[in-house]
C-alpha positions in Angstrom: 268.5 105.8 56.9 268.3 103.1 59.3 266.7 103.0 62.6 269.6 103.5 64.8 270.2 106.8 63.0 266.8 107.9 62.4 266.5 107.0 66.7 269.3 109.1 67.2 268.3 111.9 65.0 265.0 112.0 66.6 266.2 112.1 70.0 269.4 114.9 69.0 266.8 116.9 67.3 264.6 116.8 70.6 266.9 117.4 73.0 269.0 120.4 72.7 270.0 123.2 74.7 266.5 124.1 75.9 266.6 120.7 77.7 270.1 120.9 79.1 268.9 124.5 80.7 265.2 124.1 80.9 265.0 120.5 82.2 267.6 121.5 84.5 266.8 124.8 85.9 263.0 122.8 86.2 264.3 120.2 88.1 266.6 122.9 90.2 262.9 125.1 90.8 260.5 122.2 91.2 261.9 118.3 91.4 261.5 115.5 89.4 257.9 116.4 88.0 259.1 117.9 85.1 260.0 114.9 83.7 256.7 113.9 82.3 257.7 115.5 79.4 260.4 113.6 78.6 258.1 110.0 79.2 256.0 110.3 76.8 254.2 112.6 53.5 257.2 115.0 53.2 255.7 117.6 54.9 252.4 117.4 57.4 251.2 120.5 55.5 250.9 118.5 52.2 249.3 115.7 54.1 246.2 118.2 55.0 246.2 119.4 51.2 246.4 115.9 50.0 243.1 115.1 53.1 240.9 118.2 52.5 241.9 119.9 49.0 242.8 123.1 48.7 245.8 125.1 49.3 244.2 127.1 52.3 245.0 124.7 54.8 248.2 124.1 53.7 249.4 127.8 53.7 248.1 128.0 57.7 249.7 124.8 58.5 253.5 125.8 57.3 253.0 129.1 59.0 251.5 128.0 61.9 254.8 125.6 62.4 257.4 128.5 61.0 255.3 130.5 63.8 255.9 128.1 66.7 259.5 127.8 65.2 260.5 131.2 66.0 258.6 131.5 69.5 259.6 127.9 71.4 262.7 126.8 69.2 264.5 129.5 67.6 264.5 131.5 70.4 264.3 129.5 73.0 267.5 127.4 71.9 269.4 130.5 71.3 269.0 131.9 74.9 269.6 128.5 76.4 273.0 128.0 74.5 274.0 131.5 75.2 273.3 131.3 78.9 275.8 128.7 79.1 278.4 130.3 77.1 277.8 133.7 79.1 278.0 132.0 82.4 281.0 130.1 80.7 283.4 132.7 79.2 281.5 135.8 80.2 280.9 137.3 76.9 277.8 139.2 75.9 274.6 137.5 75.0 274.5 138.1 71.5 277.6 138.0 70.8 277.0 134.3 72.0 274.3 133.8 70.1 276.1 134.9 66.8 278.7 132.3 66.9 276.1 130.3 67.7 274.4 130.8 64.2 277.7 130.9 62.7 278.6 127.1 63.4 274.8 125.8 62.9 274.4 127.7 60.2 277.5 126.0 58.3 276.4 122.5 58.8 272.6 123.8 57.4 273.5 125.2 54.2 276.5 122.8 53.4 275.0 119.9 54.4 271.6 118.7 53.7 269.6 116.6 55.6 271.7 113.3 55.0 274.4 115.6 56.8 272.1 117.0 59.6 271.5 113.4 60.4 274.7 111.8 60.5 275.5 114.7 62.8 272.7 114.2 64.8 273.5 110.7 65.5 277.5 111.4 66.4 276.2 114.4 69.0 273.8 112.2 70.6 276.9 110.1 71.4 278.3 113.2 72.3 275.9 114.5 74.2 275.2 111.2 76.7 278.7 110.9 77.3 279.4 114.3 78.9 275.8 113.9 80.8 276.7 110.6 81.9 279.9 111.4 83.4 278.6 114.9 85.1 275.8 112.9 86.7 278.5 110.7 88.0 280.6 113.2 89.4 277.4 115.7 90.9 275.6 112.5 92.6 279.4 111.1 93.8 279.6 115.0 95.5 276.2 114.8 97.2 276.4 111.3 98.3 274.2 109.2 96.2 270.8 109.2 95.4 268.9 109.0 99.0 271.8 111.9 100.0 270.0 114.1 97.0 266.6 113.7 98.2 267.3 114.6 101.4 269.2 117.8 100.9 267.0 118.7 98.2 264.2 119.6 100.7 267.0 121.4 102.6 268.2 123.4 100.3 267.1 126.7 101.6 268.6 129.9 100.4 270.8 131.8 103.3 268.6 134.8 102.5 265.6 133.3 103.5 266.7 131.7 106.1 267.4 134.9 107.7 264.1 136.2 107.1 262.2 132.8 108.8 264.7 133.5 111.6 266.8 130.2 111.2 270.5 130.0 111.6 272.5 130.5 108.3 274.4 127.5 107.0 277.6 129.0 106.0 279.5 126.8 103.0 282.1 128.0 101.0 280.1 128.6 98.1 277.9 131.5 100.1 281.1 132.8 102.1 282.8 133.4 98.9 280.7 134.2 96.2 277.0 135.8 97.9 278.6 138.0 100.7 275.3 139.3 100.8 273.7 141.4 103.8 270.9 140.0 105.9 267.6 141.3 103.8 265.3 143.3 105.5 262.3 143.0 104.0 260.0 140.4 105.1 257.9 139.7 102.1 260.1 137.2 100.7 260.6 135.3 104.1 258.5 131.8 101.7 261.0 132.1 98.5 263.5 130.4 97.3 262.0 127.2 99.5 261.5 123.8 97.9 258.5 122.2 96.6 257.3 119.6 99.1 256.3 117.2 96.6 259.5 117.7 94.6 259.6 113.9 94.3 256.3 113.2 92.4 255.2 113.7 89.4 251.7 113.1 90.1 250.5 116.3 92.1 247.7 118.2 93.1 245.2 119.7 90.5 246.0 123.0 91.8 249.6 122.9 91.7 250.9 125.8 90.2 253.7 123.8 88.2 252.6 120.6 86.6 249.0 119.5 88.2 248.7 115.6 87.3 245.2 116.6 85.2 246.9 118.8 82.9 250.3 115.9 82.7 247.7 112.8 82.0 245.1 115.2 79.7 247.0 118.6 78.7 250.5 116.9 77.9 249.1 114.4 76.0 247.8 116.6 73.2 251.0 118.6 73.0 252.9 115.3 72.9 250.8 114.4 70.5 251.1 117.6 68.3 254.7 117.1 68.7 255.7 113.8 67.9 253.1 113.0 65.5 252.6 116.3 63.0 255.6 118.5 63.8 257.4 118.4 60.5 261.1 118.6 62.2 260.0 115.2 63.9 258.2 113.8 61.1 260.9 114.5 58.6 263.1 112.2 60.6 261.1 109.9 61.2 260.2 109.7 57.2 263.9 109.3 56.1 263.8 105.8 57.4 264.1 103.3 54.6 260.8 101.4 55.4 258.3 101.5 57.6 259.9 98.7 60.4 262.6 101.2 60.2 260.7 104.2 61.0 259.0 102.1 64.0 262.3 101.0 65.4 263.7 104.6 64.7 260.4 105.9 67.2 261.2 103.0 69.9 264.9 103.9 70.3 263.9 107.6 70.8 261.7 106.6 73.4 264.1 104.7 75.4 266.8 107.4 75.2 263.7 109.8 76.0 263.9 107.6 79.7 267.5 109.6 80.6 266.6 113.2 80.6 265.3 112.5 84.0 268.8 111.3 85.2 271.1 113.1 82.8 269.7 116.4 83.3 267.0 116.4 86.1 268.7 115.0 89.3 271.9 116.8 88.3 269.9 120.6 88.4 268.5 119.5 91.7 271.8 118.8 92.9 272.9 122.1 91.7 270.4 123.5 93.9 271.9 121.8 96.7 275.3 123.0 95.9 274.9 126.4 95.0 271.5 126.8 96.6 272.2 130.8 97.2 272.9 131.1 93.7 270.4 128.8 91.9 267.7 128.9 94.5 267.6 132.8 95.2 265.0 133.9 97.1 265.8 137.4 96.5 265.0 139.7 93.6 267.9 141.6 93.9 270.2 138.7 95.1 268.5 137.1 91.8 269.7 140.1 89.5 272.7 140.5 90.7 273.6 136.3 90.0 272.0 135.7 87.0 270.4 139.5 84.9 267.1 138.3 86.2 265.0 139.0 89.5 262.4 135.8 88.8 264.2 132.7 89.6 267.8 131.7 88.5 267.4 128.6 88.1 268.1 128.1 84.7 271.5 128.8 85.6 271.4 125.5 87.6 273.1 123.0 84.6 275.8 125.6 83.6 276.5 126.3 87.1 277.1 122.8 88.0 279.4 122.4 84.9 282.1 125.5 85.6 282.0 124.8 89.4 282.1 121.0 89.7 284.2 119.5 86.9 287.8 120.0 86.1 289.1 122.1 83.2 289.3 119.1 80.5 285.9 117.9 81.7 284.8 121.5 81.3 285.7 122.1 77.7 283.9 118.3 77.0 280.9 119.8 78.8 280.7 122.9 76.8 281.5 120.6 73.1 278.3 118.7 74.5 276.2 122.1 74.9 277.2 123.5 71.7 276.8 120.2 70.1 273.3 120.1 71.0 272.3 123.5 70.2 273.5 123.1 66.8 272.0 119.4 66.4 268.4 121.5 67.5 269.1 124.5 64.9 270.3 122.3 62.1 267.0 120.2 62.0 264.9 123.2 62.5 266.4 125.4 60.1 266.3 122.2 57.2 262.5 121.9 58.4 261.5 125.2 58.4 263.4 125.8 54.6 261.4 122.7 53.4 257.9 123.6 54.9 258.5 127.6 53.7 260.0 126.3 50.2 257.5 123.1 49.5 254.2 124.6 51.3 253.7 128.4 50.8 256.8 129.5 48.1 255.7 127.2 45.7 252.3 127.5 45.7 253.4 131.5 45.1 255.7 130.5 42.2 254.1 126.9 40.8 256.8 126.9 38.1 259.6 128.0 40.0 263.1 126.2 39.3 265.0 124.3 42.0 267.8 126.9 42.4 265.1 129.7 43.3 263.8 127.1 45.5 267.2 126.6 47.5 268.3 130.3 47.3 265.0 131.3 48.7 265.2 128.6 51.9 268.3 130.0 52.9 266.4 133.1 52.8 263.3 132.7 54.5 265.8 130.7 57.1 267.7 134.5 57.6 264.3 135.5 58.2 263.3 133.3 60.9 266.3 133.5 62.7 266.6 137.5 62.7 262.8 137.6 63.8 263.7 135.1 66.6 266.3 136.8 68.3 264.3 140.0 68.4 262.0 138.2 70.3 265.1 136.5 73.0 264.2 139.4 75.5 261.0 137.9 76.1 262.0 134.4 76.5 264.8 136.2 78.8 261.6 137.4 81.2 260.1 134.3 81.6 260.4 132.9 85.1 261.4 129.5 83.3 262.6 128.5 80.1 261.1 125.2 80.4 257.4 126.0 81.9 258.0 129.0 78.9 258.2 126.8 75.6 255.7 124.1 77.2 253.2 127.0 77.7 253.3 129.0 74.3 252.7 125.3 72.8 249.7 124.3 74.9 248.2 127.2 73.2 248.6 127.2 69.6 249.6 122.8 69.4 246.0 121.9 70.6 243.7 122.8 67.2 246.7 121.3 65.1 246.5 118.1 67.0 242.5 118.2 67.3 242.4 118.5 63.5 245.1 116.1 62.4 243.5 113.2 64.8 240.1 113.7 63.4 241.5 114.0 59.7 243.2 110.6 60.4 240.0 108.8 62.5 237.1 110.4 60.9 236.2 110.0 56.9 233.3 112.2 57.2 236.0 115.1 58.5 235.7 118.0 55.8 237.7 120.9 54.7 234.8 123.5 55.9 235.5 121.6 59.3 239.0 121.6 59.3 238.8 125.1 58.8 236.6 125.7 61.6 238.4 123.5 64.0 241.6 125.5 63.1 240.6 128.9 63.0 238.6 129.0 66.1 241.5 127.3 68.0 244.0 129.7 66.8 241.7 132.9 68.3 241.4 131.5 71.3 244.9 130.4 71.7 246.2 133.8 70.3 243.9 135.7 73.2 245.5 134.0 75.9 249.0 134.0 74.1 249.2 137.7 73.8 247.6 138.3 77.0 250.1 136.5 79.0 252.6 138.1 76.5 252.1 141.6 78.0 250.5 141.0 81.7 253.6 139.8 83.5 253.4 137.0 86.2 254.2 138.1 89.8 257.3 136.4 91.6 257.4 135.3 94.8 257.1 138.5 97.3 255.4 140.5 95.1 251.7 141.4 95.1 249.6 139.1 92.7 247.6 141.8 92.1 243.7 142.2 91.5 243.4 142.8 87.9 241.0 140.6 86.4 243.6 139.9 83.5 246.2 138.5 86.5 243.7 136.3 88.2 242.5 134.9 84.9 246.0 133.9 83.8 247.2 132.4 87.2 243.8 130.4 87.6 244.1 128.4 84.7 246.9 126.3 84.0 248.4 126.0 80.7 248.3 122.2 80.4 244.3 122.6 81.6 244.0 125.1 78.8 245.4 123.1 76.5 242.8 120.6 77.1 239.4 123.0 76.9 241.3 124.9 73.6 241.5 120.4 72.5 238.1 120.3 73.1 236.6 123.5 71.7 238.4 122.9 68.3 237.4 119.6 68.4 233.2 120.4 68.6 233.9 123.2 66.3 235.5 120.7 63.8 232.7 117.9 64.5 229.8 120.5 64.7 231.1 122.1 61.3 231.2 118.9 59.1 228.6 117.6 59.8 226.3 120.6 59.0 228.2 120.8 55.4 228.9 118.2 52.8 231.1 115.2 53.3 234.4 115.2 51.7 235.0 113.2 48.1 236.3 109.7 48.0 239.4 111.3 46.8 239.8 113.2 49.6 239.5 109.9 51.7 241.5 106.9 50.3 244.4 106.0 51.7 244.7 109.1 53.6 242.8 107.9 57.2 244.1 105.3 59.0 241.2 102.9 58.0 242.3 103.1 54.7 245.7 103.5 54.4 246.5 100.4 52.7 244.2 101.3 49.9 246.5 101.6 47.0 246.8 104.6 45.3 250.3 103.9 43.3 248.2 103.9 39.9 247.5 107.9 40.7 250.8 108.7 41.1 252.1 106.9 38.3 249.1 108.3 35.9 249.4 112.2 37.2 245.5 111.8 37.5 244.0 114.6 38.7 241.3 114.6 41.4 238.1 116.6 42.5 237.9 118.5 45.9 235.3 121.0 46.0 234.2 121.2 42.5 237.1 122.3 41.4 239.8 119.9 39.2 243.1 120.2 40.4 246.1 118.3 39.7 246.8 115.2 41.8 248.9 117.0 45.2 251.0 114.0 46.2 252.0 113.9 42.2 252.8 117.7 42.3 254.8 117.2 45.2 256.5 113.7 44.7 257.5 115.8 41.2 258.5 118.7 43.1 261.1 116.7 45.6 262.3 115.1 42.5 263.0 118.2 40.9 264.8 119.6 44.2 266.8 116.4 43.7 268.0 117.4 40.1 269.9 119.6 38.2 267.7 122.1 35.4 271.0 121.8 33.1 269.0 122.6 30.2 269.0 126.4 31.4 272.2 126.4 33.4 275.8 127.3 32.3 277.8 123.8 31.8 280.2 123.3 35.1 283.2 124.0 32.8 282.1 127.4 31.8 280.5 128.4 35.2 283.0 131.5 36.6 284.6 130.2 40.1 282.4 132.5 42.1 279.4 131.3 41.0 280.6 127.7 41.4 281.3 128.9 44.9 277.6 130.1 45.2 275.8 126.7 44.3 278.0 125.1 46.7 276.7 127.1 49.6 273.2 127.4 48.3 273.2 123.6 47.6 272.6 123.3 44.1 274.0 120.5 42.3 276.0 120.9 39.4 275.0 117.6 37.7 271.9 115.5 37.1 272.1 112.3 39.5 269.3 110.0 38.9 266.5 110.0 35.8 263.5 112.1 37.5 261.2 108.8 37.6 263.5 106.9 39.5 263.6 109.9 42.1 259.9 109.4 42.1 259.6 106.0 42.3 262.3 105.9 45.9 259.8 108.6 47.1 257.3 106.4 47.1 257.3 104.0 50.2 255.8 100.8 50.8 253.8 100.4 54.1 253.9 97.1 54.3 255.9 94.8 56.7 257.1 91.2 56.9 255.2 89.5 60.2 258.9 88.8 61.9 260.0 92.3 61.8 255.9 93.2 62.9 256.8 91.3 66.2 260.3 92.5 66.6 258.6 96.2 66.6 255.7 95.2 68.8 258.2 93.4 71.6 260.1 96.7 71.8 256.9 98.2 72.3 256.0 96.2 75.0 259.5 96.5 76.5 259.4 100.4 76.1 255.7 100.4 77.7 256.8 98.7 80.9 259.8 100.7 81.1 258.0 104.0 81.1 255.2 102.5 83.4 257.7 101.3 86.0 259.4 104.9 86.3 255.6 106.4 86.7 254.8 104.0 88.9 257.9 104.6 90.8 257.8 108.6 91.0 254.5 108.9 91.2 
């Protein structure tokens, strides 16, 4: 693939429905803050098997990923997509959710990641020309840029306003649709009001959203996580014919990564200011009776905008766009999450296993992943935020992943006992706090914070400052470990840390030499798996039926699963297109590194400017 596809696969895969709500209904709740997310092998599995040895770490890296899958993508792009479709034709959640699966589910199992791509990079056209033109229209309604600001800050629910004893501003969006009574009760007189630093990014350590310690410390290490080891990310990013191509690929991500903020963010906080009854409620019940929730509504804020402000042709482009990037996030996620269960834990299960039980099971363990995940939809649905939700399960499983990768990577003397250390003692931690905030519910605004030690521990420490201490414990754990064991075999070392990693280790794969980790011989792992892709690549027709004599229905069941029907290449030559040079030409070296530079002062000015 090339680097303007592999740009706009990266960027389609990334932003999907969760944005278009989350970002949104963030930007509705809290200002422009939120936008410091947005700024910012085959599998990474194998890449840890190939580093330490061993299939242990392996088998907890591919479930640790399937894990997050289901908890902040699954799910969470399921309820965003159907929230718009609810608050769009008024049809029940699931039911939304379904059709959903139905359409992402076709381009998954008859396509293949050459299809997910392409479709990746026509939705991101998609998807920037319906943003672009609603931002247009919402900024045109408010009266520009310096309009928004202002009326952001004013953009107090009627409710509330009642209750701090100030006049009511009576619009025709309250007269019409929130005919609601004066409240009575006193205890929500400070909700529904607007951040007053709604304009910065950089705010105060104890901010309760984003504090700037936790954006410059805590979101680096999930952006790091993210970008750099998740395998839905990396498997773009490694479809790029050469390595200039992958760079390029990265840079064009990152500049499209520079809209959200406009696209999606100043168009919820317009919504607010709209629709500020509806998307700002104050008012649990007001809140409940808007949106099925008595936390916030704000993630109602993009859909909101869409059905009330556009016309009905801009409408049904709106809605193509939504559905357009839910499936462009499901399609890469459910490819990913087939390759990492198929490649990384099934295999290792069934070492001999043929490549039509490796497809049939994928679309399997895919089933699996997405039945588990909407079970788990009324939870996201409880969440306050969607946005603040996915961020926060991350910052506490992402951290030991990203501790351990960036120290496999820097630091030869990094061994498997410390890998495992980092890892395991990261995932307790992060599972404590994880479950805990799981089942102790965070007060709204109006209600009593309570005095359980469990509540006070969960609202005093920030999720991107958690992040950071669960970086830091796996990190001593991993450093403390290795070097009170033995360091790890040259084997274990060449060509797999980045001082090494022009080290040529072609003659291995070529030779199917095997190597020593631990003691213990074992067969060389990037061979095992550069054979294993090529495998998944070709046809066994030794075993299987010729296509002439195959009955119709079965022909009809490889198409779906994805098994070809005839051999395509000899297996070496699959092997040998596997196998990617690292090296670049010193023009197309300084092409990458002025885009670079060009994408670094972009990104500085916009801090510098919203700080």
């Amino acid at each position: 693939m090339n680097w303007v596809l592999v740009g706009s696969s990266l960027f389609a895969s990334n932003i999907g429905s969760g944005h278009f709500i989350g970002l949104a209904g963030a930007g509705a709740a809290s200002g422009i803050a939120i936008a410091v997310f947005e700024i910012s092998v085959y599998t990474m599995p194998e890449y840890l098997k190939r580093r330490f040895g061993g299939t242990g770490l392996q088998f907890y890296l591919a479930f640790m990923a399937l894990f997050l899958y289901v908890f902040t993508k699954i799910s969470a792009d399921l309820y965003a997509g159907a929230i718009f479709i609810d608050q769009a034709v008024k049809i029940n959640l699931y039911l939304a959710i379904i059709i959903l699966l139905v359409i992402s589910g076709l381009f998954t199992i008859l396509g293949g990641l050459t299809a997910v791509i392409w479709t990746d990079f026509i939705q991101t056209i998609l998807m920037m020309c319906g943003a672009f033109y609603l931002m247009v229209v919402a900024f045109i309604r408010v009266g520009g840029f310096d309009s928004m600001v202002q009326k952001y800050f004013e953009a107090v629910p009627n409710t509330t306003r009642l209750l701090r004893g100030e006049g009511v501003v009576w619009n025709s969006t309250y007269a019409l649709d929130n005919p609601y009574p004066p409240p009575v009760d006193r205890k929500y007189r400070e909700c529904g009001i607007p951040a007053p630093d709604a304009m910065h990014m950089f705010r105060s350590v104890d901010d309760q959203d984003l504090p700037w310690t936790g954006v410059i410390f805590g979101l680096t290490i999930s952006n790091v996580w993210y970008w750099c080891t998740d395998q839905v990310i990396v498997q773009r990013t490694l479809s790029a014919k050469n390595l200039t191509h992958a760079k390029l690929g990265c840079l064009l991500a990152g500049l499209l990564k520079l809209l959200p903020l406009w696209l999606l963010i100043f168009p919820g906080m317009i919504s607010r200011i709209l629709y500020k009854d509806e998307v700002g409620c104050g008012d649990p019940d007001i809140c409940q009776r808007v949106c099925g929730k008595t936390s916030s509504c704000t993630d109602i804020a993009y859909p909101r905008l869409v059905l009330r402000l556009l016309p009905m042709g801009a409408k049904g482009l709106m809605l193509a766009v939504m559905i357009a990037s839910l499936v462009s996030s499901l399609t890469s996620i459910f490819n990913s999450s087939s390759t990492l269960f198929t490649m990384d834990i099934w295999r290792r299960i069934r070492p001999k296993a043929r490549s039509a039980e490796l497809m049939i099971v994928g679309r399997i363990s895919t089933l699996v992943l997405i039945g588990v995940s909407i079970a788990w939809i009324p939870v996201v649905k409880s969440s306050s935020a969607l946005f603040h939700y996915i961020q926060s399960v991350t910052s506490y499983l992402a951290p030991p992943v990203c501790a351990t990768f960036l120290m496999a990577l820097f630091w030869s003397r990094f061994n498997r006992p410390g890998a495992y250390g980092a890892l395991m003692s990261g995932l307790v931690v992060g599972l404590i706090r994880f479950i805990w905030e799981s089942i102790v519910p965070r007060a709204s605004c109006g209600t009593s914070q309570g005095n359980s030690t469990a509540e006070m521990f969960i609202s005093s420490i920030h999720y991107l400052h958690f992040s950071v201490i669960l970086f830091a414990l796996s990190s001593f754990v991993g450093w403390a470990v290795s070097i009170s064991t033995k360091p790890p075999p040259p084997e274990n070392v060449e060509g797999l840390t980045f001082w090494s990693r022009y080290h040529n280790k072609k003659q291995a794969v070529s030779s199917g030499e095997t190597v020593r980790s631990g003691g213990d011989e074992q067969p060389n792992s990037h061979v095992d798996h550069l054979h294993a892709y090529a495998d998944m690549q070709m046809d066994d027709t030794e075993s299987e039926p010729s296509v002439k004599h195959r009955p119709w229905y079965m022909k009809i069941v490889y198409w779906i699963c994805g098994i070809e029907t005839n051999p395509k290449e000899d297996r070496e030559t699959v092997i040998e297109e596997l196998t990617l040079s690292i090296d670049e030409r010193p023009k197309m070296v300084l092409l990458t590194d002025i885009c670079a530079a060009v994408l670094l002062a972009a990104v500085s000015f916009m801090w510098g400017f919203f700080a």
